[in-house]
Backbone as a ProteinNet text record, in pm:
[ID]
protein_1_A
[PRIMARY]
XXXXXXXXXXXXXXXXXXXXXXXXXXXXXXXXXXXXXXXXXXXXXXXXXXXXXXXXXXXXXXXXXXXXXXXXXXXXXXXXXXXXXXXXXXXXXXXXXXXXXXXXXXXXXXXXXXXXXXXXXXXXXXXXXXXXXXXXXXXXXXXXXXXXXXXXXXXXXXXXXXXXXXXXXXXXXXXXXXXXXXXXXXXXXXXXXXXXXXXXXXXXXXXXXXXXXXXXXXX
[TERTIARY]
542.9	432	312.1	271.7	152.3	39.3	-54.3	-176	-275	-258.9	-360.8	-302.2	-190.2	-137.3	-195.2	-165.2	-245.3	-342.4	-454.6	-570.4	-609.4	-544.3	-583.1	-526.8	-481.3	-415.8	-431.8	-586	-635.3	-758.3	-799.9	-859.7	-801.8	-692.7	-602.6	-514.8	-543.1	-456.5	-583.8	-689.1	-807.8	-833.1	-858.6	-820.5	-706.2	-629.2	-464.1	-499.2	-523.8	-560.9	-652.7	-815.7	-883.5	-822.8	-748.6	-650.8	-558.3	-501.2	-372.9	-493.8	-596.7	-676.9	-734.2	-807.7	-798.6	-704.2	-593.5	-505.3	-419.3	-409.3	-332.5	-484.3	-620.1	-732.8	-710.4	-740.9	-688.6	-628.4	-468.5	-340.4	-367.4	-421.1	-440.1	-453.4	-631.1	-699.8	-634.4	-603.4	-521.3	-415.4	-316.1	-177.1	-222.6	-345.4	-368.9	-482.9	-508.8	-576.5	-455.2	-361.7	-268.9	-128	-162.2	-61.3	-130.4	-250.4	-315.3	-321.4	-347.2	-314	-178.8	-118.8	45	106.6	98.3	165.8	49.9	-77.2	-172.4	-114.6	-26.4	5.2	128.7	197.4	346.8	326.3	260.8	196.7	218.9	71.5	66.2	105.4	219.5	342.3	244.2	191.1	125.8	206.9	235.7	347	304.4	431.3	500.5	425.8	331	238.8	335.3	376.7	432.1	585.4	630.8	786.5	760.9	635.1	606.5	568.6	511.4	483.2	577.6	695.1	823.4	893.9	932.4	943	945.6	787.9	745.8	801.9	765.1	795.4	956.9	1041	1182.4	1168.1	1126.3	1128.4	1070.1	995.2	896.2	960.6	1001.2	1087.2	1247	1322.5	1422	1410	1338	1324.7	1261.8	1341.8	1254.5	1141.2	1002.2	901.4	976.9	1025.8	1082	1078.7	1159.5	1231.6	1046.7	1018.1	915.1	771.9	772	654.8	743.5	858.5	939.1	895.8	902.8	893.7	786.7	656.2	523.3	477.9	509.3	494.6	591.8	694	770.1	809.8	824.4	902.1	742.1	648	514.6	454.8	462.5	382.1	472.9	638.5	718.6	681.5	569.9	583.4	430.3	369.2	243.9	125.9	156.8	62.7	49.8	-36.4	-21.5	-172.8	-101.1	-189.2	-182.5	-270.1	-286.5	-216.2	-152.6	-48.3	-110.5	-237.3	-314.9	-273.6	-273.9	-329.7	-209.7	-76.3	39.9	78.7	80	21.3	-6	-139.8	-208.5	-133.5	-133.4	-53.9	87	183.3	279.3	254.9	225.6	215.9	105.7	35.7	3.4	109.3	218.2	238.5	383.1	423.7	508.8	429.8	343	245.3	242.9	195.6	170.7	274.3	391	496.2	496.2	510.4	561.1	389.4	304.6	184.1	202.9	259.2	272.4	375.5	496.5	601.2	534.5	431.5	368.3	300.4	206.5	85.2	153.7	281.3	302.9	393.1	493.7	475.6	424.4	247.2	221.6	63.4	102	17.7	113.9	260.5	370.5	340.7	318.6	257.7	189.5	97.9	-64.4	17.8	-38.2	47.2	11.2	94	83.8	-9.7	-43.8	-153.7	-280.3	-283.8	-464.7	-434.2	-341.7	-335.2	-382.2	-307.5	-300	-467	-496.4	-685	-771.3	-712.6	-815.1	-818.5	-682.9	-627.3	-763.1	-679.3	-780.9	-907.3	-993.8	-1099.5	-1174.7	-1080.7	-1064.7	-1115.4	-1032.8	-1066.6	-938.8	-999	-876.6	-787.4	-723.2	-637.2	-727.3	-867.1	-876.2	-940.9	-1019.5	-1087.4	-958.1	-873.9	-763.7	-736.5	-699.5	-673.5	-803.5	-914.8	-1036.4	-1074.8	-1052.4	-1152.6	-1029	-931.3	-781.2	-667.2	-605.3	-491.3	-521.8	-598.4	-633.7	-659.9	-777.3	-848.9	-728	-629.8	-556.7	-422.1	-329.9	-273.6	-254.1	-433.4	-424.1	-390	-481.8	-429.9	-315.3	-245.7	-84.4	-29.4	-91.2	-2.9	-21.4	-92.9	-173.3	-93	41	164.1	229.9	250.4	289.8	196.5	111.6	-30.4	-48	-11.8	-44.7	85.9	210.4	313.5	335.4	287.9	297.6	136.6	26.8	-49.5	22.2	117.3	137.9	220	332.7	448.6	382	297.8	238.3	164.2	103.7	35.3	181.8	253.1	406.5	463.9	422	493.4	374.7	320.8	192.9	268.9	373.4	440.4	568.1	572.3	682.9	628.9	464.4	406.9	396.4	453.4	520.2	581	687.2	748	676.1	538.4	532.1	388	409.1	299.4	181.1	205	-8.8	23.8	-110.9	-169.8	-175.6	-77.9	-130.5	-38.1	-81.5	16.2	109.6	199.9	371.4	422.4	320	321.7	275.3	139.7	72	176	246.1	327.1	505.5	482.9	642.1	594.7	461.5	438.1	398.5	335.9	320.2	439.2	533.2	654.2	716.1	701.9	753.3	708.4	587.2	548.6	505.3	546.1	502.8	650	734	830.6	822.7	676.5	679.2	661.4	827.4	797.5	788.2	750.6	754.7	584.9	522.1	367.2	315	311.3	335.8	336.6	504.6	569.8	453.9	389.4	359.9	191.5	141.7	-6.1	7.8	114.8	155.5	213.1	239.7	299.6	135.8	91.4	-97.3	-184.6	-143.4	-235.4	-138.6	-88.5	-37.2	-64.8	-69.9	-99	-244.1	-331.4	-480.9	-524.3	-452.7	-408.4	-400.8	-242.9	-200.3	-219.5	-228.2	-277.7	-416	-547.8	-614.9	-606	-524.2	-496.9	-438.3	-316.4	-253.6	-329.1	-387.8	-520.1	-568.3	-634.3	-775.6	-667.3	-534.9	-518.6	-408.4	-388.7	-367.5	-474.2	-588.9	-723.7	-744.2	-763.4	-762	-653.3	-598.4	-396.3	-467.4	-521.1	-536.9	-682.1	-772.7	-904.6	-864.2	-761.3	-789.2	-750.7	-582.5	-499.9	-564.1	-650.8	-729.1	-682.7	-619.8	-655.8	-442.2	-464.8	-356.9	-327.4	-470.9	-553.7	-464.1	-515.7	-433.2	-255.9	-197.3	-51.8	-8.4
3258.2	3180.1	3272.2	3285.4	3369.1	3254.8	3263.7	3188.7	3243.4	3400.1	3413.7	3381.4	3346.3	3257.2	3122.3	3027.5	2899.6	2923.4	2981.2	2999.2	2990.5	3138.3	3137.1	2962.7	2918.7	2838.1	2677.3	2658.5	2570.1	2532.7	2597.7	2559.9	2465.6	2519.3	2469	2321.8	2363.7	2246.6	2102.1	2121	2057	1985.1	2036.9	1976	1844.1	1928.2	1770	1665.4	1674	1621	1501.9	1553.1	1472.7	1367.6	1439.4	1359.4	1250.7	1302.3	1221.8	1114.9	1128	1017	918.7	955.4	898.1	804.8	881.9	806.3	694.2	721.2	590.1	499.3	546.8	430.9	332	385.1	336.6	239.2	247.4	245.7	123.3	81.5	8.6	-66.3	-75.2	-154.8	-255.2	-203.6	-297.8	-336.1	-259.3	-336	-492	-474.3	-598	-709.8	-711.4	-805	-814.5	-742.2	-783.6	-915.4	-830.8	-914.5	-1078	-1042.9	-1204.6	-1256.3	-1198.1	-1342.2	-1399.6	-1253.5	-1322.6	-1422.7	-1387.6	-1503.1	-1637.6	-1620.7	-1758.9	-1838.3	-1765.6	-1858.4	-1892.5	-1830.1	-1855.1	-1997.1	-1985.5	-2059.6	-2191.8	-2171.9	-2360.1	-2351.6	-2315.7	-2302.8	-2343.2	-2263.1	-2257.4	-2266.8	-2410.2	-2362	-2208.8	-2186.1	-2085	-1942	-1949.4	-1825.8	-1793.4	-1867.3	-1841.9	-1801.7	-1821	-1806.1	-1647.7	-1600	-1466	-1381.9	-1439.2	-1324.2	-1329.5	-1469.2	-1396.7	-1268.2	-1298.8	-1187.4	-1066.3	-1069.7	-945.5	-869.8	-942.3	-927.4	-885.5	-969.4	-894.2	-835.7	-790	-598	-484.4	-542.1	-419.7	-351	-516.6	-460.5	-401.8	-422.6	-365.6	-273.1	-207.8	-117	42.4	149	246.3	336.4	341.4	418.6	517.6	610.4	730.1	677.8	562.3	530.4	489.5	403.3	333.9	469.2	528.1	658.7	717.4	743.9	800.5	720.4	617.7	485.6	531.2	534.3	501.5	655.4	736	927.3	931.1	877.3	967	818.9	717.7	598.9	528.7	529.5	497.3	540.3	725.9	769	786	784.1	729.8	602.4	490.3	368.9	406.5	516.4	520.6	486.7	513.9	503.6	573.3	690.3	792.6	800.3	822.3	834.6	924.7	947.7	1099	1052.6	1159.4	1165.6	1126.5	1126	1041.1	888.2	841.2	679.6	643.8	706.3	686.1	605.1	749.8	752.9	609.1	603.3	478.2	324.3	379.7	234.4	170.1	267.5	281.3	243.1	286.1	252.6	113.8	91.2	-86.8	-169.3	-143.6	-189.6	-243.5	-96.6	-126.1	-178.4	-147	-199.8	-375.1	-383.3	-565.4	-664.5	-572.3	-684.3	-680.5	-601.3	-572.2	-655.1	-590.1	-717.7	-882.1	-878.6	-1068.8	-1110.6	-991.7	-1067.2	-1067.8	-1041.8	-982.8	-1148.5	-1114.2	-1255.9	-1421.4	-1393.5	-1530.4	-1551.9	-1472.5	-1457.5	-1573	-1463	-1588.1	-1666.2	-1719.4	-1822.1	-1919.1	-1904.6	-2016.9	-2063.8	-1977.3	-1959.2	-2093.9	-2132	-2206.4	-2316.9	-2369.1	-2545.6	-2615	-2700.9	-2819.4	-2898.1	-2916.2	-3015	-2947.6	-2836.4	-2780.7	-2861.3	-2837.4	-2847	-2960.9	-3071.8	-3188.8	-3283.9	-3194.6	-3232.1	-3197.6	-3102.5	-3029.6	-3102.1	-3143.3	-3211.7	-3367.4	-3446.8	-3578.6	-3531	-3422.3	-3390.3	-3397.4	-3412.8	-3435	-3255.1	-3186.8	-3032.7	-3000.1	-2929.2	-2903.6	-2787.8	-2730.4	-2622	-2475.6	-2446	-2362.5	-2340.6	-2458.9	-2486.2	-2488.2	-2540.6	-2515.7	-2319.5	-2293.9	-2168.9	-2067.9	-2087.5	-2034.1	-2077.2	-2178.7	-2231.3	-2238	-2270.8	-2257.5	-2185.3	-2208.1	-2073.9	-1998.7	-1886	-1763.2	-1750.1	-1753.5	-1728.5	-1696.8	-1833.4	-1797.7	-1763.6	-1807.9	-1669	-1532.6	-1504.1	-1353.8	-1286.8	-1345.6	-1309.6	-1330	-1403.3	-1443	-1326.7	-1224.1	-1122.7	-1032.5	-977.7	-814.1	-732.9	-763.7	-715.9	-628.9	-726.5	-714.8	-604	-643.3	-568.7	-410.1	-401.6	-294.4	-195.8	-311.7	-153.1	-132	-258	-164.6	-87.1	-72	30.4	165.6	175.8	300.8	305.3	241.7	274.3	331.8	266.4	334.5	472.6	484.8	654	711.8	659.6	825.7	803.7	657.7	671.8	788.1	828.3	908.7	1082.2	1080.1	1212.3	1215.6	1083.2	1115.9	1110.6	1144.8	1138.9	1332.1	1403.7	1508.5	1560.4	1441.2	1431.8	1441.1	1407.4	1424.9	1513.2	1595.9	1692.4	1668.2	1578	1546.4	1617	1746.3	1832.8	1749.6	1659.7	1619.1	1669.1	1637.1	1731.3	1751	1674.8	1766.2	1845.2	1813.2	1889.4	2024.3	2031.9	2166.4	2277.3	2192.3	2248.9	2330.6	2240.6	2278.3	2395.9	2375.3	2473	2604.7	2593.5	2721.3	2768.1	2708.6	2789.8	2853.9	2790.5	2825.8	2962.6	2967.4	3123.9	3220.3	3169.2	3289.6	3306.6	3170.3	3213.6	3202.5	3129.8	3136.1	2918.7	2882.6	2791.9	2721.8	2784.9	2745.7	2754.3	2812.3	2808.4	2689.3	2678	2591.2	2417.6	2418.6	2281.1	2240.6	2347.9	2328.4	2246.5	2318.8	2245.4	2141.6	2128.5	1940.5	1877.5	1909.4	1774.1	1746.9	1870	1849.5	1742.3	1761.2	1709.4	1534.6	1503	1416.5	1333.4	1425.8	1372.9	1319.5	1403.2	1383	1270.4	1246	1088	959.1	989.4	838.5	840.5	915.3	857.9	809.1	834.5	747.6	574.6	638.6	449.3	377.6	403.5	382.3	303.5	406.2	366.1	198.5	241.3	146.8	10.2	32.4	-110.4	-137.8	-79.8	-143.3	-229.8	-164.8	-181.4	-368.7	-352.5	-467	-607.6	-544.5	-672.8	-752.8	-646.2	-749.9	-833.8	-776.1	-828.1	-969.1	-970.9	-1025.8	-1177.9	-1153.3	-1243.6	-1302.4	-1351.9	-1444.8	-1544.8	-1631.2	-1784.7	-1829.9	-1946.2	-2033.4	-2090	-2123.7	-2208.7	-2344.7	-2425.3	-2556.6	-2556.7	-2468.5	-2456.8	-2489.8
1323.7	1267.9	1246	1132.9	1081.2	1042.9	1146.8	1146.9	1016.7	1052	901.8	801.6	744.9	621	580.3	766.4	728.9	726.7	805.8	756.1	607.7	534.8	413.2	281.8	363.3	262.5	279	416.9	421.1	370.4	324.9	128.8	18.2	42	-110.2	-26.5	86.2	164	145.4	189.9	223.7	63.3	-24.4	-159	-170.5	-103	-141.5	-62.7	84.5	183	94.3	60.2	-32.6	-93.1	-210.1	-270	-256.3	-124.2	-101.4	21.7	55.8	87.9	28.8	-63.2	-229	-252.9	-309.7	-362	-256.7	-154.2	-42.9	-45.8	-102.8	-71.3	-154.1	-285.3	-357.1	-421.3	-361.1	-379.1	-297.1	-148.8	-40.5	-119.7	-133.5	-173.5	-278.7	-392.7	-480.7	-435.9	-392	-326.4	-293.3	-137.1	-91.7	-168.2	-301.5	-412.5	-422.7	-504.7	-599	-497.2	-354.7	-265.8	-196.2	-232.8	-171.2	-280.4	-421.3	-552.7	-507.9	-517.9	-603.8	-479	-344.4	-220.3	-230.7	-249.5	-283.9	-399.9	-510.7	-637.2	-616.5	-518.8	-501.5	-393.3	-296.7	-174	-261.3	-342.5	-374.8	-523.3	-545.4	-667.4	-792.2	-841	-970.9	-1058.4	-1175.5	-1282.1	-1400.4	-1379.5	-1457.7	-1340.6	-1325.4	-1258.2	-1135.3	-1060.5	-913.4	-970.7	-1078.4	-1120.2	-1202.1	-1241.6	-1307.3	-1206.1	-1057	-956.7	-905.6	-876.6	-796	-854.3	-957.9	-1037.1	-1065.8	-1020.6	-1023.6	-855	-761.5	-626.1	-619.8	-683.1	-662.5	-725	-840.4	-956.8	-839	-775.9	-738.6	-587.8	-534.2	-396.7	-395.8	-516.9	-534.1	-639.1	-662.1	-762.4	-664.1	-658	-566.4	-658.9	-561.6	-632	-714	-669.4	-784.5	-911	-924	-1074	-1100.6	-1069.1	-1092.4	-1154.5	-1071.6	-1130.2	-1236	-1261.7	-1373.8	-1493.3	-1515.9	-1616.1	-1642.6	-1561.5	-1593.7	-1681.4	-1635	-1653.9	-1794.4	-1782.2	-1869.1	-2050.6	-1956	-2093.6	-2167.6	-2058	-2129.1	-2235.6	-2246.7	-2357.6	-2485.6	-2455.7	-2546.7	-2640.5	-2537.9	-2622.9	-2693.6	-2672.9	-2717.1	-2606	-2473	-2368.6	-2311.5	-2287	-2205.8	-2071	-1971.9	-1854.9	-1779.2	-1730.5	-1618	-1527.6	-1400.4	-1310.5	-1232.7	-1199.4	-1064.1	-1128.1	-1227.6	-1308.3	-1256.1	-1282.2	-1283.6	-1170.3	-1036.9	-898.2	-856.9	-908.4	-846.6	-880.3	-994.5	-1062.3	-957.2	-986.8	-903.7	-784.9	-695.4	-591.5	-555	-632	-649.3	-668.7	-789.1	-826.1	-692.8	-617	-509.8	-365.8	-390.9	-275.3	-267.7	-384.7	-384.3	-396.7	-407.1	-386.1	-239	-164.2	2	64.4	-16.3	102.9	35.8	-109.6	-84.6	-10.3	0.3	77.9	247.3	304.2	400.5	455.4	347.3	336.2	314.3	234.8	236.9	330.8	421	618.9	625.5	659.5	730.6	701.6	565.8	503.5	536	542.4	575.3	708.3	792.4	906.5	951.6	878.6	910.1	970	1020.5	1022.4	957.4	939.1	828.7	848.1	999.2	1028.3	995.1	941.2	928.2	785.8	715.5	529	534.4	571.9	614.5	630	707.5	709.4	634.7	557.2	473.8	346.4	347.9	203.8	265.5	348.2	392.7	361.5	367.7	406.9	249.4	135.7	8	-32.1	19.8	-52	-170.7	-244.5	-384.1	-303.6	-371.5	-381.6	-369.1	-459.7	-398.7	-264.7	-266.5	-98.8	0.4	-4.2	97.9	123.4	0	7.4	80.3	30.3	108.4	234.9	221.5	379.1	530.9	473.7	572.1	575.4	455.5	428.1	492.3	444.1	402.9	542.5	606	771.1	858.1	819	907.6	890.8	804.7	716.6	739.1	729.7	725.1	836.6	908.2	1088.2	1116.6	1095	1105.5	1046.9	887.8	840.3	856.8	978.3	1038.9	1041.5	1137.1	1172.6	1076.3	968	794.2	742.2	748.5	689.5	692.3	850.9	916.2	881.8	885.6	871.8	729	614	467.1	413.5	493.8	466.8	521.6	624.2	674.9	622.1	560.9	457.9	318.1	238.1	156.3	173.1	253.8	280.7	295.3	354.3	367.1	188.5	125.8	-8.9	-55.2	-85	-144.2	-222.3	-72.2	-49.2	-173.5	-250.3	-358.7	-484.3	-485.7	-595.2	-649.4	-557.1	-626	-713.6	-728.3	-844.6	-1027.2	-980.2	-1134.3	-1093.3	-1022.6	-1008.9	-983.8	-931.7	-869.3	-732.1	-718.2	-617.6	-486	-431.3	-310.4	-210.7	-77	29	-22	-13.2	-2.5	-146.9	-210.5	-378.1	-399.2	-297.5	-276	-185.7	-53.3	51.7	-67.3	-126.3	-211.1	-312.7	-337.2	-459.8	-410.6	-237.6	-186.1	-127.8	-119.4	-45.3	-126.6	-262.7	-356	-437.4	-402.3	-457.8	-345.6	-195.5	-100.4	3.9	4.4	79.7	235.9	267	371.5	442.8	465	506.1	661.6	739.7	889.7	871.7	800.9	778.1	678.1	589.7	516.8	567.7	616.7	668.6	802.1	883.3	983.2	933	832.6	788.6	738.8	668.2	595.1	742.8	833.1	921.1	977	1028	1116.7	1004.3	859.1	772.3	775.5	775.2	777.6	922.4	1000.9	1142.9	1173.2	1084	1116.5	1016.2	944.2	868.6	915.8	991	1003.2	1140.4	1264	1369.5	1391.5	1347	1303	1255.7	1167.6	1083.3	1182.5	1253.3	1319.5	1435	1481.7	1619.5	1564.8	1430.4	1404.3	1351.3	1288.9	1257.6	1410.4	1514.8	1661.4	1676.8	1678	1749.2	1678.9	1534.6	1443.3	1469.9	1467.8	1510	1629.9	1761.2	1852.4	1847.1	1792.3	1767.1	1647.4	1611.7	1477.2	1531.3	1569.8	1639	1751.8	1767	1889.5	1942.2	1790	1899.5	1820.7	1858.8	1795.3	1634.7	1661.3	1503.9	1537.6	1606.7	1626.1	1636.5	1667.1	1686.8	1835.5
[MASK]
+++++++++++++++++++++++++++++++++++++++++++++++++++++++++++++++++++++++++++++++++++++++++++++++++++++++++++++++++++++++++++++++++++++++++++++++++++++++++++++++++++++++++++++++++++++++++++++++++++++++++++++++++++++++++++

């Protein structure tokens, strides 16, 4: 192990790092919009809408990212659409993200009991007041569990956005082994960079699960 190697090559490492933080932010953030519409429209069966997000939910969960960033990079600018390898990136991984948090969220929006709906409905609230004022509160807390292990599944997806050459860890790690030959140096700064990642996240959405999960909610 030659330390002055990593040294010199935690510059170029610290760049991807950025990146590949970025892009799992990102990537989060929309996954979980795109996963609380689509299980809220599936929830209280929106015609035709809840039969176009199931849909989408089985394409996205049986379909693996690879193929999926291939399509977007390579059959898109074929149709006359062309996007940068970050856009791609991001897209992609929303697009696999938000199927896995609606299958997550609607868990446990199923979750709620019937007797909260039940009152809320008596209480003469519509559909989206149910969904805001009850679903959802408690729902969400019901889908932490869910929550928590497809944000950390998405940050390790980040690592197959190599494939179409976006500079992030394991893209920078393949491209330096590749022109210095040296991989026990290399492999060793992508596992630390990866580590100084997800044990963090890891920590803070433990920390969250039990803060969140408090009570019963009338169960």
């Amino acid at each position: 192990m030659n330390w002055q190697i990593i040294d010199q090559s935690l510059p170029i490492f610290a760049k991807a790092f950025q990146l590949t933080c970025w892009l799992s932010l990102v990537g989060i953030i929309g996954s979980i919009i795109v996963g609380i519409i689509s299980s809220l429209i599936q929830y209280f069966k929106v015609p035709i809408l809840s039969q176009i997000f199931t849909a989408y939910v089985e394409l996205a969960r049986n379909t693996p990212l690879l193929i999926q960033l291939f399509f977007l990079y390579y059959a898109f600018p074929v149709l006359g659409l062309k996007m940068s390898a970050e856009t791609c990136g991001i897209i992609g991984l929303i697009f696999l993200g938000g199927a896995y948090m609606a299958e997550g969220f609607t868990g446990g929006f199923n979750g709620v009991n019937t007797s909260q709906i039940n009152s809320g409905k008596a209480l003469g609230m519509n559909d989206l007041q149910l969904a805001r004022y009850v679903v959802f509160p408690q729902g969400f807390a019901l889908s932490m569990p869910a929550l928590a292990a497809n944000i950390i599944f998405l940050i390790k997806e980040t690592s197959i956005f190599s494939v179409i050459a976006i500079p992030e860890l394991t893209n920078t790690a393949l491209d330096l082994i590749g022109m210095y030959y040296r991989s026990n140096e290399y492999l060793f700064v992508l596992v630390v960079a990866y580590a100084i990642i997800m044990i963090p996240v890891i920590l803070i959405l433990s920390y969250l699960e039990k803060r969140v999960r408090y009570g019963s909610f009338g169960n």
